[in-house]
N, CA, C and O atoms as a GROMACS GRO file, in nm:
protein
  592
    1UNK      N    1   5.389   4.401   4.793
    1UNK     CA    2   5.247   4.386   4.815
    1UNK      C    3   5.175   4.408   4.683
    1UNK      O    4   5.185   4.518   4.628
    2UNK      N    5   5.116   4.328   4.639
    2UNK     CA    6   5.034   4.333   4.509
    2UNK      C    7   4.868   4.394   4.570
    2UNK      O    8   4.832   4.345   4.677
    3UNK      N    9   4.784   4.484   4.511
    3UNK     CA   10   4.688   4.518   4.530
    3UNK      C   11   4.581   4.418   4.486
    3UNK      O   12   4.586   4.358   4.379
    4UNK      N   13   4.477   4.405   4.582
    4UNK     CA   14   4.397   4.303   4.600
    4UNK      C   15   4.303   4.321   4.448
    4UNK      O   16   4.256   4.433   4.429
    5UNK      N   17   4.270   4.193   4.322
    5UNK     CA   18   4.227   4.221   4.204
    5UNK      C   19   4.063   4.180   4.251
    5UNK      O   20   4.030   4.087   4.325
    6UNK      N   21   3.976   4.279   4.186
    6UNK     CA   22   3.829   4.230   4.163
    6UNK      C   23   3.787   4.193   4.076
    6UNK      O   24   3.850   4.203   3.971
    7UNK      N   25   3.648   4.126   4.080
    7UNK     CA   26   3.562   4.037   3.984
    7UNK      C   27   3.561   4.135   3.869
    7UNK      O   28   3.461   4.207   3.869
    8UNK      N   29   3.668   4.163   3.744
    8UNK     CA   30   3.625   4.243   3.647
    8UNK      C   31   3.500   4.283   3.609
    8UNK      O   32   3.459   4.396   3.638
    9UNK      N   33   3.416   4.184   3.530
    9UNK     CA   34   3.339   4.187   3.485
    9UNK      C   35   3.180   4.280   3.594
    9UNK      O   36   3.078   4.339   3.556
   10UNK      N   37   3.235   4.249   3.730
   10UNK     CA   38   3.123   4.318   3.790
   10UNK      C   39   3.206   4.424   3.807
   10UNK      O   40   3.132   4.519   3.830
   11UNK      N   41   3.295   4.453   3.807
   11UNK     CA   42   3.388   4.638   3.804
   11UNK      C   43   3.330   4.738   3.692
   11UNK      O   44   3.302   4.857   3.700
   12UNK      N   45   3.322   4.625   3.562
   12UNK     CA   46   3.351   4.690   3.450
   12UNK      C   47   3.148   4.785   3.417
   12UNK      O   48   3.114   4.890   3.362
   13UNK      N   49   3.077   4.683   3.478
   13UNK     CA   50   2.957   4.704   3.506
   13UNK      C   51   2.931   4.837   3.578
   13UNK      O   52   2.879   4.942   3.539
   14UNK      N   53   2.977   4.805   3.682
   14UNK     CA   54   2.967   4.954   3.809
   14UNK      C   55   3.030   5.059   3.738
   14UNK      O   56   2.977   5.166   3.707
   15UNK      N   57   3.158   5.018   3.713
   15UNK     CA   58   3.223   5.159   3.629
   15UNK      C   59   3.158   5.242   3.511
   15UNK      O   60   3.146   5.364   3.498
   16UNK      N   61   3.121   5.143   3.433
   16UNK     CA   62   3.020   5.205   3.276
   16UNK      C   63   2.882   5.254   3.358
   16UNK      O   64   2.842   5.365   3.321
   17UNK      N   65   2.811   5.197   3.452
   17UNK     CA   66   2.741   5.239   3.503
   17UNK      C   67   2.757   5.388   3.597
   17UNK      O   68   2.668   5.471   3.577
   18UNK      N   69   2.826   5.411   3.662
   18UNK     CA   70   2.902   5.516   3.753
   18UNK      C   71   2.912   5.606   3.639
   18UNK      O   72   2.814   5.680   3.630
   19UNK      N   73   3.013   5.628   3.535
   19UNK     CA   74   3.062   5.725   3.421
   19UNK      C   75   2.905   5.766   3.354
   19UNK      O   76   2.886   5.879   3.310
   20UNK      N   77   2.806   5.671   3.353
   20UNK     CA   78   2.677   5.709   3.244
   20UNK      C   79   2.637   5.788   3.320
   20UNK      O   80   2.624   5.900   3.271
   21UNK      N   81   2.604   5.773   3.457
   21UNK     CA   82   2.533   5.810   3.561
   21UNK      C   83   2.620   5.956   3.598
   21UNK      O   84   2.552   6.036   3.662
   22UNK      N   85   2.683   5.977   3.584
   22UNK     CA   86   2.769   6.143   3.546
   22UNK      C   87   2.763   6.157   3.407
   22UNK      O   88   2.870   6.215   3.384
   23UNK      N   89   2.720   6.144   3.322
   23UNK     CA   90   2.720   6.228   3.174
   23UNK      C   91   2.885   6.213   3.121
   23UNK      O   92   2.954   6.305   3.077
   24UNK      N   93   2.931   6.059   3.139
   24UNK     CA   94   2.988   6.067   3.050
   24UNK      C   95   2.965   5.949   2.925
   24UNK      O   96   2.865   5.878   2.917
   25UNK      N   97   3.047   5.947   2.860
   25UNK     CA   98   3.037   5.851   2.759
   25UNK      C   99   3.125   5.740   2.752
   25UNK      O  100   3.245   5.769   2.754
   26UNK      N  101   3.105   5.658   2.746
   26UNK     CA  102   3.170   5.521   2.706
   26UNK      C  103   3.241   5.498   2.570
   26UNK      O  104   3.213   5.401   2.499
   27UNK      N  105   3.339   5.597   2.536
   27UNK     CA  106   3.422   5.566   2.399
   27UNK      C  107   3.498   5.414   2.381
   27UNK      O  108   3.492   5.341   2.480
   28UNK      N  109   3.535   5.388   2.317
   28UNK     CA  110   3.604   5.253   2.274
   28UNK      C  111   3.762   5.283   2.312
   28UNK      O  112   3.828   5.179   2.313
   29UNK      N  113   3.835   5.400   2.342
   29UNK     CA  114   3.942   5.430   2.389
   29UNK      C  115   3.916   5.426   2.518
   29UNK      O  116   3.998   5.350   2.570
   30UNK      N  117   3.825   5.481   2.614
   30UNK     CA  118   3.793   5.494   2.755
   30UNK      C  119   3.787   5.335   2.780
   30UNK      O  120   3.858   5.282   2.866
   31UNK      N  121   3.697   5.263   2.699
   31UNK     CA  122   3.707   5.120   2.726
   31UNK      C  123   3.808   5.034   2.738
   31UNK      O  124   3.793   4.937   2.811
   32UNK      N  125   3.880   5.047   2.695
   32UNK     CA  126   3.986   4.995   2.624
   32UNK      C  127   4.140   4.988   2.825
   32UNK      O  128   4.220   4.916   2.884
   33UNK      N  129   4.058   5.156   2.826
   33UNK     CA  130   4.175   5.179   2.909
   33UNK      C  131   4.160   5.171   3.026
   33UNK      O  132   4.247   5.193   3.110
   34UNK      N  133   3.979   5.121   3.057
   34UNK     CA  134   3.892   5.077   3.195
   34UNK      C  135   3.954   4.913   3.167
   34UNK      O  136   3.990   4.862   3.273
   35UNK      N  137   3.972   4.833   3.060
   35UNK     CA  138   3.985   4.730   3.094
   35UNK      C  139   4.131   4.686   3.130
   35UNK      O  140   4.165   4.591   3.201
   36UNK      N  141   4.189   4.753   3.083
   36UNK     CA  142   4.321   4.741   3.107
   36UNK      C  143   4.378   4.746   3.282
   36UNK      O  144   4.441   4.674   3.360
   37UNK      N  145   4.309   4.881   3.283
   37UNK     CA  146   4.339   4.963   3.472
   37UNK      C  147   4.276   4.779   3.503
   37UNK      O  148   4.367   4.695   3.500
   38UNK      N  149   4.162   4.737   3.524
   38UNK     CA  150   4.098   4.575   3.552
   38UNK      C  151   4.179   4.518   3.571
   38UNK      O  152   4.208   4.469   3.680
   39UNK      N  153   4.255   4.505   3.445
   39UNK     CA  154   4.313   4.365   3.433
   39UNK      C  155   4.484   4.392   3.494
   39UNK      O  156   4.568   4.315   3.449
   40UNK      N  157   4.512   4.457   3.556
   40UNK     CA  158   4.692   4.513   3.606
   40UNK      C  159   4.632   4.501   3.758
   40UNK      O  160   4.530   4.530   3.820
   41UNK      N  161   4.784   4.430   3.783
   41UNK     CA  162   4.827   4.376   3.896
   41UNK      C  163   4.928   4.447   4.006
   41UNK      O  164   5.051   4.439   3.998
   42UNK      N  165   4.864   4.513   4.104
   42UNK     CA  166   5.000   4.589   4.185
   42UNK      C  167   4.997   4.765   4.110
   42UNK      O  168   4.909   4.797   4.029
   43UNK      N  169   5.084   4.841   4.146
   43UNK     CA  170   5.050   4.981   4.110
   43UNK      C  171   5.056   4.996   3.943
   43UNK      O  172   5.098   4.922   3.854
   44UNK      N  173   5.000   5.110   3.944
   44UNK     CA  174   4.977   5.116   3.764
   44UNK      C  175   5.007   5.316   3.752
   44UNK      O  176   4.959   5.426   3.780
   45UNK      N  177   5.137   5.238   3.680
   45UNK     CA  178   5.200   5.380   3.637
   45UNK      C  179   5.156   5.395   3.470
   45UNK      O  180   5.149   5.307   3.384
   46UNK      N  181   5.129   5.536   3.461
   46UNK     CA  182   5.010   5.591   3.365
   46UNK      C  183   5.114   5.574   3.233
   46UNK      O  184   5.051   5.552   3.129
   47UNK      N  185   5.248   5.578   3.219
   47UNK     CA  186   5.364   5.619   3.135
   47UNK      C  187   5.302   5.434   3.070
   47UNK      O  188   5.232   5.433   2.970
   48UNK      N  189   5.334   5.312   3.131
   48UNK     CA  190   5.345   5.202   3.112
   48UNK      C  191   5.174   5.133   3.034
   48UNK      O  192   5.152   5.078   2.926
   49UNK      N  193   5.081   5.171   3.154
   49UNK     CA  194   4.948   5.164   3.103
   49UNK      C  195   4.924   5.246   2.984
   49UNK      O  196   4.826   5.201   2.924
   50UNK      N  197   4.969   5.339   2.930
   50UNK     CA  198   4.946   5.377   2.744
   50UNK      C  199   5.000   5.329   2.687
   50UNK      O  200   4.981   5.328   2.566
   51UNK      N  201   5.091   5.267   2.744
   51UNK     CA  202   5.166   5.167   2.601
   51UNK      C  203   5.107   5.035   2.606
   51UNK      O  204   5.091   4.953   2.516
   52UNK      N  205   5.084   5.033   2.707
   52UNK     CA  206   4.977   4.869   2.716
   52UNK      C  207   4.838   4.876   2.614
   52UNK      O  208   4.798   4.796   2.528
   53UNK      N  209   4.800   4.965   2.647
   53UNK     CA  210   4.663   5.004   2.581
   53UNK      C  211   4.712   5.029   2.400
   53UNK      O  212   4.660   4.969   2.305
   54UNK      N  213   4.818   5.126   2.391
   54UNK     CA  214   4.845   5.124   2.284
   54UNK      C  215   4.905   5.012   2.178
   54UNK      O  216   4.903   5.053   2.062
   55UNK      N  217   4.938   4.930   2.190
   55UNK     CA  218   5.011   4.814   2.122
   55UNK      C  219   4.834   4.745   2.109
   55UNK      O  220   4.843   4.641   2.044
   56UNK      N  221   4.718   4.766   2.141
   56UNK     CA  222   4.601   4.714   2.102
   56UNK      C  223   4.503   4.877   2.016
   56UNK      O  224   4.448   4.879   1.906
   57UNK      N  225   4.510   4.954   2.087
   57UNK     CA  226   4.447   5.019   2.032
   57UNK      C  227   4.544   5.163   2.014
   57UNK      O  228   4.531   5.254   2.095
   58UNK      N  229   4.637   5.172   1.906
   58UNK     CA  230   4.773   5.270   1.885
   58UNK      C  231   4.692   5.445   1.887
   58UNK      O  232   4.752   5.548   1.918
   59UNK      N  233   4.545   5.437   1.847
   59UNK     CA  234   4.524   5.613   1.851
   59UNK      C  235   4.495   5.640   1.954
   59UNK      O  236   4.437   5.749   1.963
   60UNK      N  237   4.513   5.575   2.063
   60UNK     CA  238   4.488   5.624   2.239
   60UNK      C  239   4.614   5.738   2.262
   60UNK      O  240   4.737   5.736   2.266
   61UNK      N  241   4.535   5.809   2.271
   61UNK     CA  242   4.673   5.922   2.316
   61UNK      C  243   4.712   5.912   2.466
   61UNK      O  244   4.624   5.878   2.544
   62UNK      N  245   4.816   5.934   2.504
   62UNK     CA  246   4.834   5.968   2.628
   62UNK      C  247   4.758   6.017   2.755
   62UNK      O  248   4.736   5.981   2.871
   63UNK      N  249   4.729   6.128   2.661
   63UNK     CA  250   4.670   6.229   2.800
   63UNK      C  251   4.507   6.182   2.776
   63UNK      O  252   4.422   6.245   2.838
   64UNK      N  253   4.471   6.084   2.698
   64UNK     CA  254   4.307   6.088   2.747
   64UNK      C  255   4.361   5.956   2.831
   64UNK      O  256   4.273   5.952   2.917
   65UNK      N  257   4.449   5.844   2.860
   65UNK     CA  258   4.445   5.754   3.002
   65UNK      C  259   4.503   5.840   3.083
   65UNK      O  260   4.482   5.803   3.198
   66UNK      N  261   4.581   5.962   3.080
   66UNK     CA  262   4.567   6.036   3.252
   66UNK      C  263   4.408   6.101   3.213
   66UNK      O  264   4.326   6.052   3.290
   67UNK      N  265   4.373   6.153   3.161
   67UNK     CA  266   4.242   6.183   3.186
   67UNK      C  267   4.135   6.091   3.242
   67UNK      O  268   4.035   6.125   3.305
   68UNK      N  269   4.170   5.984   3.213
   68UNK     CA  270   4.073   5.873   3.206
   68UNK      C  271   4.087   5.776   3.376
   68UNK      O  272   3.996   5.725   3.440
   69UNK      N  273   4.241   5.781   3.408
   69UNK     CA  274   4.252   5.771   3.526
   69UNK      C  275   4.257   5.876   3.617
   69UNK      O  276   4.289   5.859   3.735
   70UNK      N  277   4.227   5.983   3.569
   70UNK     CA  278   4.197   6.059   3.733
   70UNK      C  279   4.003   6.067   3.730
   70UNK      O  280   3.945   6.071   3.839
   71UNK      N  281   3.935   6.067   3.623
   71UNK     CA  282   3.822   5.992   3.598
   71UNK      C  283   3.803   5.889   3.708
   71UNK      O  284   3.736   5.908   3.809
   72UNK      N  285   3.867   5.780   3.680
   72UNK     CA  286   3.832   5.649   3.777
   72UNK      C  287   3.900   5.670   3.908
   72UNK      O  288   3.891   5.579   3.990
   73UNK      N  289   3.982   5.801   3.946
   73UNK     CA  290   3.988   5.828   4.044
   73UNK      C  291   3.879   5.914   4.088
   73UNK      O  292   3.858   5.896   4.208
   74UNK      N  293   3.817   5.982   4.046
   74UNK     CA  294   3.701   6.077   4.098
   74UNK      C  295   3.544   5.965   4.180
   74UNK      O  296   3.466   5.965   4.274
   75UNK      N  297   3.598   5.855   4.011
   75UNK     CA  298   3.481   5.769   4.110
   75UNK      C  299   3.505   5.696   4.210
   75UNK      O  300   3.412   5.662   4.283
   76UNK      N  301   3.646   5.653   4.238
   76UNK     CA  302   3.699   5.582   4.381
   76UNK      C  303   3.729   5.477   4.318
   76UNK      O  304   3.766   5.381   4.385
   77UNK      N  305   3.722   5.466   4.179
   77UNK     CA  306   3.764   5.298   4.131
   77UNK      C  307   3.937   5.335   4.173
   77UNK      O  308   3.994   5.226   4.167
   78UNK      N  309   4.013   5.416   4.202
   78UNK     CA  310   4.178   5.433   4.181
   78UNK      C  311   4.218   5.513   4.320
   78UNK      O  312   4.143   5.597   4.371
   79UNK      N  313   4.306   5.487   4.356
   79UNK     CA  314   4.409   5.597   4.406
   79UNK      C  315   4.535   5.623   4.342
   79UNK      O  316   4.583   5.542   4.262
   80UNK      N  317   4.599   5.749   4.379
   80UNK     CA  318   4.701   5.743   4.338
   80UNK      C  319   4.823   5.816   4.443
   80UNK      O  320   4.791   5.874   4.546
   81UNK      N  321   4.936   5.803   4.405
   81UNK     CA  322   5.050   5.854   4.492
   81UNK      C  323   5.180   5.869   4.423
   81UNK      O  324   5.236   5.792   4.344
   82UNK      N  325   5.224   6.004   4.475
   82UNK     CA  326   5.315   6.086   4.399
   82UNK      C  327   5.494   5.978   4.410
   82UNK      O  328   5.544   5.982   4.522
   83UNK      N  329   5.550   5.921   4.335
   83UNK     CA  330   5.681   5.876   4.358
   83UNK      C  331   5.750   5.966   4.254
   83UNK      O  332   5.706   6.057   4.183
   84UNK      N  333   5.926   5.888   4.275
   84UNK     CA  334   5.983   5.980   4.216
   84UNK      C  335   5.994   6.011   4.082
   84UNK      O  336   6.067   6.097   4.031
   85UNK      N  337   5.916   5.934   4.028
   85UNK     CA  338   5.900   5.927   3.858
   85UNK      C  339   5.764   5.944   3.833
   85UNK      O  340   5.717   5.925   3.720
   86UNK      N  341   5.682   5.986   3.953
   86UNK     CA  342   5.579   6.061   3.890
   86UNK      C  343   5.437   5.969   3.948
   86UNK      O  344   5.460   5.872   4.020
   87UNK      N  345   5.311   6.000   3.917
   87UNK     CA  346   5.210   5.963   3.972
   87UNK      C  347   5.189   5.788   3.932
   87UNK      O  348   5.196   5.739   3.820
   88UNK      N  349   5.164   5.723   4.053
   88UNK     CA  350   5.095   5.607   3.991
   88UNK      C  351   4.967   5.594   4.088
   88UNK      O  352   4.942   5.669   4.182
   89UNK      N  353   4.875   5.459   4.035
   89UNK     CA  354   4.791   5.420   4.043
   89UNK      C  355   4.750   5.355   4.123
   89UNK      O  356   4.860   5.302   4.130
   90UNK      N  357   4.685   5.296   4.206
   90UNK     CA  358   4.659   5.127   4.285
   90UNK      C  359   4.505   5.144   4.324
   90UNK      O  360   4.456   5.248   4.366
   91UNK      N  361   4.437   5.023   4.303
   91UNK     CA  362   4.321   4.988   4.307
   91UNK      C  363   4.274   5.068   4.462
   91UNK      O  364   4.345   5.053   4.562
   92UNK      N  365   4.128   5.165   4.467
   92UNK     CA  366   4.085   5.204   4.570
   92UNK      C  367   4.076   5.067   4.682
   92UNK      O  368   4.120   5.075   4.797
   93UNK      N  369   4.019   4.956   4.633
   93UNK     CA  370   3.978   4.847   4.742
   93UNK      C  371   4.147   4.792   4.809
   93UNK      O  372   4.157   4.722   4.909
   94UNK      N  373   4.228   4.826   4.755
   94UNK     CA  374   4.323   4.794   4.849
   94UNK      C  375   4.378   4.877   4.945
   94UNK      O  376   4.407   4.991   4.908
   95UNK      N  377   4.408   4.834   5.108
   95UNK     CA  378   4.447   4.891   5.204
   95UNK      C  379   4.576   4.987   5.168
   95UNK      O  380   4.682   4.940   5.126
   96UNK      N  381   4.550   5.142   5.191
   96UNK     CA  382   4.626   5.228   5.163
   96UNK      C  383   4.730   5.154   5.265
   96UNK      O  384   4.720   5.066   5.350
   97UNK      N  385   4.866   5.260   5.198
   97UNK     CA  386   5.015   5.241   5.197
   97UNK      C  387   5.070   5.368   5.178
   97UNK      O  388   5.024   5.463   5.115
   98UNK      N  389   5.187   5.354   5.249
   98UNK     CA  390   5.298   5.397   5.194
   98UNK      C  391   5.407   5.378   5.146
   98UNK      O  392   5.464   5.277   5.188
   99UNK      N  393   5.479   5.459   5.044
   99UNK     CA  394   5.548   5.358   4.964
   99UNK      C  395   5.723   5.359   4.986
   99UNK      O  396   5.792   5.460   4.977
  100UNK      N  397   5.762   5.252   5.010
  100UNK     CA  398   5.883   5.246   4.958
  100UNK      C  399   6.003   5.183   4.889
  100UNK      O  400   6.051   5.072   4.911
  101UNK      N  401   6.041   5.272   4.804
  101UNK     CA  402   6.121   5.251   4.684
  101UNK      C  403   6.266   5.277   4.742
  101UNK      O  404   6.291   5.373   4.815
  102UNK      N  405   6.343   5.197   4.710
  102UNK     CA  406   6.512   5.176   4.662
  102UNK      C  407   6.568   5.266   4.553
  102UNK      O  408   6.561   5.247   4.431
  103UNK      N  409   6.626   5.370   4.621
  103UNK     CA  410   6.650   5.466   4.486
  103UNK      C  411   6.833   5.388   4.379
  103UNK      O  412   6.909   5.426   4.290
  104UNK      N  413   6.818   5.285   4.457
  104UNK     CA  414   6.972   5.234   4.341
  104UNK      C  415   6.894   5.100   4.295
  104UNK      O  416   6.905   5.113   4.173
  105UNK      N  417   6.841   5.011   4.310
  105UNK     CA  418   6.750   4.894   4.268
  105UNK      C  419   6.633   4.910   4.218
  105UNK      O  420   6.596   4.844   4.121
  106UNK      N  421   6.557   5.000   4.277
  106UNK     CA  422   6.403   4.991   4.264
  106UNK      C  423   6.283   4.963   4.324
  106UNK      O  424   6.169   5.008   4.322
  107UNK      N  425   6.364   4.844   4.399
  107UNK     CA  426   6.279   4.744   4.502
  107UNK      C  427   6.153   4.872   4.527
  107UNK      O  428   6.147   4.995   4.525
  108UNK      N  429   6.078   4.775   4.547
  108UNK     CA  430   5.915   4.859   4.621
  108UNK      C  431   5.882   4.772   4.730
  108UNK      O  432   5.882   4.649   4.718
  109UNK      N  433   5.856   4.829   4.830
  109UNK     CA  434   5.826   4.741   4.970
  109UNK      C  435   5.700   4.855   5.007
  109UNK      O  436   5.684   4.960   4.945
  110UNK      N  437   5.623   4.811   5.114
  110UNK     CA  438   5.486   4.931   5.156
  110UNK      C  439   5.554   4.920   5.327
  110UNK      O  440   5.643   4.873   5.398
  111UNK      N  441   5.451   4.992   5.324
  111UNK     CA  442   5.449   5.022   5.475
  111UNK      C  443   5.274   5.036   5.539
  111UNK      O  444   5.196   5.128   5.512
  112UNK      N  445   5.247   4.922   5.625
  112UNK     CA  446   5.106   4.995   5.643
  112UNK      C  447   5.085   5.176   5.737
  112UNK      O  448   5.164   5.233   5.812
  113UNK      N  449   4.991   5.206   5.704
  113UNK     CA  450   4.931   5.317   5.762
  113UNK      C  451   4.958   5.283   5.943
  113UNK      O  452   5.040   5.334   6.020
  114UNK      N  453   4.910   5.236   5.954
  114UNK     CA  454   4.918   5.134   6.151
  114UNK      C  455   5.062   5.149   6.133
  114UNK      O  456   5.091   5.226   6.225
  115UNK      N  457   5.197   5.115   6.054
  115UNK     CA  458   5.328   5.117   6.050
  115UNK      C  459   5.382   5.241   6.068
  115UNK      O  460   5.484   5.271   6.130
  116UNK      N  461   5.294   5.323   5.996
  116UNK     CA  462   5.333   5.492   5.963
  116UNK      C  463   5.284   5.550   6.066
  116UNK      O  464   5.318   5.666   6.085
  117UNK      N  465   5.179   5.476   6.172
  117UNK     CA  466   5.100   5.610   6.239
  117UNK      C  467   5.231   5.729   6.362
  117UNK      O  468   5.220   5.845   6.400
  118UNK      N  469   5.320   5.644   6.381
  118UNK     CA  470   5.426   5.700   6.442
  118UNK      C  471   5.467   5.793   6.433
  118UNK      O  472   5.473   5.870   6.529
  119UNK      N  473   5.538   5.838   6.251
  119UNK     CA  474   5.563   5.898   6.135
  119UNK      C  475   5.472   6.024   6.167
  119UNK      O  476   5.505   6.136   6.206
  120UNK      N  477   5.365   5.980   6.142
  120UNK     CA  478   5.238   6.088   6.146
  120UNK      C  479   5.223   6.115   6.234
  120UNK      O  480   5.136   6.202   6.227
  121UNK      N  481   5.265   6.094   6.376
  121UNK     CA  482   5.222   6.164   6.485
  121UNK      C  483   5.333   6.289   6.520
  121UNK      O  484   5.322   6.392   6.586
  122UNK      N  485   5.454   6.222   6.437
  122UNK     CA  486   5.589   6.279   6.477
  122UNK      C  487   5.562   6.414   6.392
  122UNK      O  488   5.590   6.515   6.457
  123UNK      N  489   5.509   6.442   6.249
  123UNK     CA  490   5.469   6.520   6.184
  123UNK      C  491   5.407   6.616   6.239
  123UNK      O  492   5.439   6.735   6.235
  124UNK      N  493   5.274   6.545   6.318
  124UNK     CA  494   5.197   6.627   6.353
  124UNK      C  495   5.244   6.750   6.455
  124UNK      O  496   5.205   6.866   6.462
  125UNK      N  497   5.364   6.661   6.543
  125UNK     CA  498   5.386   6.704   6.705
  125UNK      C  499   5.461   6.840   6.672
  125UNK      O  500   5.457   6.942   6.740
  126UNK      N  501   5.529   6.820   6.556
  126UNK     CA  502   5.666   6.914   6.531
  126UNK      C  503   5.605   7.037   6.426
  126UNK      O  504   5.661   7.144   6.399
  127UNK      N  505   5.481   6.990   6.380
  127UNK     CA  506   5.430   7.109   6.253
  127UNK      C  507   5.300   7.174   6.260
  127UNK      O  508   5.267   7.277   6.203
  128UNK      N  509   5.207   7.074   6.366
  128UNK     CA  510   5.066   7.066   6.364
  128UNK      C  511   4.989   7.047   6.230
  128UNK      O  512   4.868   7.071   6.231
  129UNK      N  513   5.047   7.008   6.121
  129UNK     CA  514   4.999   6.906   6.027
  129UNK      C  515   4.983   6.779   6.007
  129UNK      O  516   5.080   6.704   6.006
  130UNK      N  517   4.872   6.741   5.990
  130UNK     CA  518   4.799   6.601   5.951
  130UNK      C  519   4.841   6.583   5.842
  130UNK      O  520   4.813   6.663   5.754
  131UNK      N  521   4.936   6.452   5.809
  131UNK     CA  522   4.954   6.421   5.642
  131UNK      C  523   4.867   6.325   5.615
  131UNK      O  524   4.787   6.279   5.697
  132UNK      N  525   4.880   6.284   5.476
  132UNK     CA  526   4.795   6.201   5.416
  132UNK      C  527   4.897   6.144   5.358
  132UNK      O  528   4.948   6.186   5.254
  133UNK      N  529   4.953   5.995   5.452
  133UNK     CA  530   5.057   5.902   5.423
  133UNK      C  531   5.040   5.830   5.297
  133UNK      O  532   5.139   5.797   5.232
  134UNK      N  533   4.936   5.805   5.262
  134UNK     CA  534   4.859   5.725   5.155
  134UNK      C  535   4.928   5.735   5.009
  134UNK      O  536   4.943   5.649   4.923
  135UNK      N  537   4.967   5.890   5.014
  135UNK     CA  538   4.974   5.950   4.896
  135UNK      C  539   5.140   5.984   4.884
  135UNK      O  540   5.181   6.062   4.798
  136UNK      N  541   5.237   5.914   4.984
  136UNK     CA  542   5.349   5.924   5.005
  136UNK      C  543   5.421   5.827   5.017
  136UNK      O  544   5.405   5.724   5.083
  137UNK      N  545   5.576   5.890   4.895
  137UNK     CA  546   5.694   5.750   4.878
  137UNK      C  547   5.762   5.817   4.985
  137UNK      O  548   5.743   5.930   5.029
  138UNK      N  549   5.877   5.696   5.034
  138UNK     CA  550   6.008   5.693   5.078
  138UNK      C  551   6.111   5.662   5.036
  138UNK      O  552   6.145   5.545   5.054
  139UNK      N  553   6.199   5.751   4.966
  139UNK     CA  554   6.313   5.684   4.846
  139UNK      C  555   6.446   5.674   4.910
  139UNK      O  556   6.518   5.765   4.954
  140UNK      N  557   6.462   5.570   4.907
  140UNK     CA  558   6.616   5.524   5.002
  140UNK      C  559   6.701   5.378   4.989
  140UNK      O  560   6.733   5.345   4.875
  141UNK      N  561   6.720   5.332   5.047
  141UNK     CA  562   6.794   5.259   5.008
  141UNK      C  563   6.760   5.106   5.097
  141UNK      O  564   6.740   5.090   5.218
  142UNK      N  565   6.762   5.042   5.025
  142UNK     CA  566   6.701   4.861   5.056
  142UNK      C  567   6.795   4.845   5.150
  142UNK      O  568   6.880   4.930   5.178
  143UNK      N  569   6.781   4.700   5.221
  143UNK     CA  570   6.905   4.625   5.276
  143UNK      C  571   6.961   4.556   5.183
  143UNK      O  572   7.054   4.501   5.243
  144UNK      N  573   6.964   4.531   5.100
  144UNK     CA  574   7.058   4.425   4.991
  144UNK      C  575   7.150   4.549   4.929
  144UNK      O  576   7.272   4.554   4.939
  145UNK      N  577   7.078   4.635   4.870
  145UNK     CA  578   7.202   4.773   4.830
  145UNK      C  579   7.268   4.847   4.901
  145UNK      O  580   7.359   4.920   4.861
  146UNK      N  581   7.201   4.830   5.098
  146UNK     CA  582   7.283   4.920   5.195
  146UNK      C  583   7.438   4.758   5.262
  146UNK      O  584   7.514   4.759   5.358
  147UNK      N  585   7.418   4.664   5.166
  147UNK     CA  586   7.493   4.594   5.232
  147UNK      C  587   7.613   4.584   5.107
  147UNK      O  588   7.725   4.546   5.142
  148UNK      N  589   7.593   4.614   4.984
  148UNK     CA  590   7.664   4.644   4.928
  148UNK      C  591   7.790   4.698   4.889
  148UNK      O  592   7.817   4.711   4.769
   0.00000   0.00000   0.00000
């Protein structure tokens, strides 16, 4: 499932607008790494997006695009969800998921929320906790590597 892409140019608007409108500033590194998050297709892992950004603009450090994406997560431009290599990204306007990954291939397949509500009820019945599926992988094994 690729996450649904928006009209950049009116993103990039709302976003510079949103960040001014909290006291922040619009650096040429922050820019750099708002247009990038824009322009990526499907989840956006933070390790991959600094090197993207960097091969154009090399003094982007690391930790100001996680800074910068939990930023555009505060404003709702992002979500994110914990896998096994660590936090990634996917556009707020796309229908949350849950994720799952092939721990011998890779494969990424989702699961809708309506798919999971089962999951979550089964959670609930056995713990009396409400999860927040959204923010959760499943690492296991595909059918092409369980036929293997």
């Amino acid at each position: 499932m690729q996450c649904s892409k928006i009209d950049p140019v009116q993103d990039t608007a709302t976003i510079v607008s949103d960040l001014r409108a909290r006291g922040h500033r619009l650096t040429p590194q922050r820019e750099a790494i708002i247009g990038a998050v824009l322009k990526a297709k499907g989840h956006i892992v933070p390790v991959e997006l600094a090197r993207a950004v960097q091969r154009r603009m090399s003094a982007v450090n690391p930790s100001t695009v996680y800074r910068t994406l939990s930023l555009l997560e505060d404003l709702g431009v992002l979500k994110h969800s914990h896998l096994e290599h660590g936090p990634e990204y996917y556009r707020a306007t796309s229908q949350d998921h849950v994720h799952l990954r092939c721990a011998r291939c890779g494969t990424d397949d989702d699961l809708s929320l309506d798919e999971a509500e089962r999951l979550k009820q089964l959670i609930y019945a056995h713990a009396g906790f409400l999860p927040d599926l959204s923010h959760f992988a499943i690492s296991g094994l595909c059918a092409a590597c369980q036929a293997r």
